[in-house]
C-alpha positions in Angstrom: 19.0 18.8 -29.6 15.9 19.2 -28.2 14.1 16.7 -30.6 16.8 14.2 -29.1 15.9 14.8 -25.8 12.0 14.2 -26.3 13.1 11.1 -28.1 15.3 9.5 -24.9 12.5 11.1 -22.6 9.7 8.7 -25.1 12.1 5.8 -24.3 12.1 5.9 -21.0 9.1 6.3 -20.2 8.1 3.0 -22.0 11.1 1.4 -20.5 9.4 2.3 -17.1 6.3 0.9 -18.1 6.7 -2.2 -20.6 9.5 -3.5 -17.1 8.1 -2.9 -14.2 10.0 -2.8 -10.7 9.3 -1.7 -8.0 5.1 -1.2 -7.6 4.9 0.7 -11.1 2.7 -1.6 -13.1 0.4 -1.4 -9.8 0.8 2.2 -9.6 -0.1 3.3 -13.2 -2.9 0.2 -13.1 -4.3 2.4 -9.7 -3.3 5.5 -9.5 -6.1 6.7 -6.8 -5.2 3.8 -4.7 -1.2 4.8 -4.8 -2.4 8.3 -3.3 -4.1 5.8 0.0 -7.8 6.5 -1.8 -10.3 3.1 -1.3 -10.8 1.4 -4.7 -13.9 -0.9 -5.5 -13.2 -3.7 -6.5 -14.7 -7.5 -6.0 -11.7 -9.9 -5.0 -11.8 -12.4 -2.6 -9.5 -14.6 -0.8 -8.5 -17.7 -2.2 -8.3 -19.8 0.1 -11.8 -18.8 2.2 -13.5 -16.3 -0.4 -14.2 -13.6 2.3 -14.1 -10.5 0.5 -11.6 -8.2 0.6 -13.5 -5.2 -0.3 -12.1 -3.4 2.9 -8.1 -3.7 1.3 -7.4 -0.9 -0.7 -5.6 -1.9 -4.0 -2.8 -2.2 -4.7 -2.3 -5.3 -2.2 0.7 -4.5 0.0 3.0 -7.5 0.9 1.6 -7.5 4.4 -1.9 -7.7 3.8 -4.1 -10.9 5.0 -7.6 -12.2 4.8 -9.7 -10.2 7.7 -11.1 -14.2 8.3 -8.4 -16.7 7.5 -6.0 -14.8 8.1 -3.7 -15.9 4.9 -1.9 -14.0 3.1 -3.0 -12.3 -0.3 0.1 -11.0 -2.2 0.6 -14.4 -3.4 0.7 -16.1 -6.5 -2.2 -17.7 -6.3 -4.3 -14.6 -5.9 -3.3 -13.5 -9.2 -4.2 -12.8 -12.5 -1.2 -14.6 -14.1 -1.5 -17.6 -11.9 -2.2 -21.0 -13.9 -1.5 -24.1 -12.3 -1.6 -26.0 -16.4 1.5 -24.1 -17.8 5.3 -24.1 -16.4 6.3 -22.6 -13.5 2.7 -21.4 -12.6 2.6 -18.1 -14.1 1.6 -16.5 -17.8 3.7 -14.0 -17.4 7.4 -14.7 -19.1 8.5 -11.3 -17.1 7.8 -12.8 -13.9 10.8 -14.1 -11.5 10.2 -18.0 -10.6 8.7 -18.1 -7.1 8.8 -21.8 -5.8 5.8 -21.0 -2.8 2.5 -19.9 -4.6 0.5 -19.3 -0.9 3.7 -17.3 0.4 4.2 -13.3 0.6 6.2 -12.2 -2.3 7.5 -9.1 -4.3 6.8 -9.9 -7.6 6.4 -6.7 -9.8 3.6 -8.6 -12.2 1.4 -9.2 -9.0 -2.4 -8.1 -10.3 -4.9 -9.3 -8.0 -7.6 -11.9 -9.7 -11.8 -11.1 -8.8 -11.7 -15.5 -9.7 -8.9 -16.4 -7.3 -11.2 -18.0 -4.9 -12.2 -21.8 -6.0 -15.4 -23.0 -4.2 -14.3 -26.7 -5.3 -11.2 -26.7 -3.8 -12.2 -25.3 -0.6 -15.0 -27.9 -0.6 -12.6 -30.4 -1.0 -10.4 -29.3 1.8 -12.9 -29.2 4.2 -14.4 -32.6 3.4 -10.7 -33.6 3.7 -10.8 -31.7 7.1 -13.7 -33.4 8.4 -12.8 -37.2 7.1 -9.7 -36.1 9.7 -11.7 -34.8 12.1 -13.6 -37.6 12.4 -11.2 -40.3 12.3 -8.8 -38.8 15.0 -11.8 -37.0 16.8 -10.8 -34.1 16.6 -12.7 -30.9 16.7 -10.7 -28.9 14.2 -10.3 -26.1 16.2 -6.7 -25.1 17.4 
């Protein structure tokens, strides 16, 4: 009986961790940070590439850029995000999210240190500018 029980108590516990749900792959990735403790770490926002360093890990839903103010529990400030395969996302687990720059609740959710693309914000800005310019506007809201 009680090799039984150690058995179903194995199972479980890899249950728990090979299907995450609710925060457990980020709690067992950091466990210090789960307790409120400051993590270093070097990720920056995707869309600006301030760092985040003041955020502790993991990212809550809520949490924004301290200077753009975007969000950064999206897809496209994870690990798992690839814009070449389908739906987005390496991760077969993952539920389809259709908004990669919007808040969401995915379990798979590992923030990426390479999420910020100094290309693309280039791009956008000379974008912004070209705009700027042509309907002489400042850029400021």
């Amino acid at each position: 009986m009680r090799k039984l029980a150690t058995i179903s108590l194995i199972a479980i516990f890899s249950i728990a961790i090979s299907s995450p749900s609710h925060g457990q792959e980020a709690i067992l990735r950091f466990p210090r940070a789960a307790r409120g403790a400051r993590v270093s770490h070097n990720i920056a926002c995707y869309r600006c590439g301030e760092s985040l360093v003041a955020l502790s890990l993991p990212l809550s839903r809520r949490d924004q850029c301290p200077k753009c103010s975007a969000d950064v529990h999206v897809c496209r400030m994870c690990r798992h995000f690839d814009p070449r395969v389908p739906r987005q996302c390496r991760e077969d687990g993952a539920d389809d999210v259709t908004e990669k720059e919007r808040p969401n609740f995915c379990d798979w959710f590992v923030p990426s240190d390479d999420a910020f693309d100094a290309d693309r914000k280039s791009e956008a800005d000379a974008a912004k500018n070209a705009l700027d310019a042509l309907f002489g506007g400042s850029g400021e809201d």
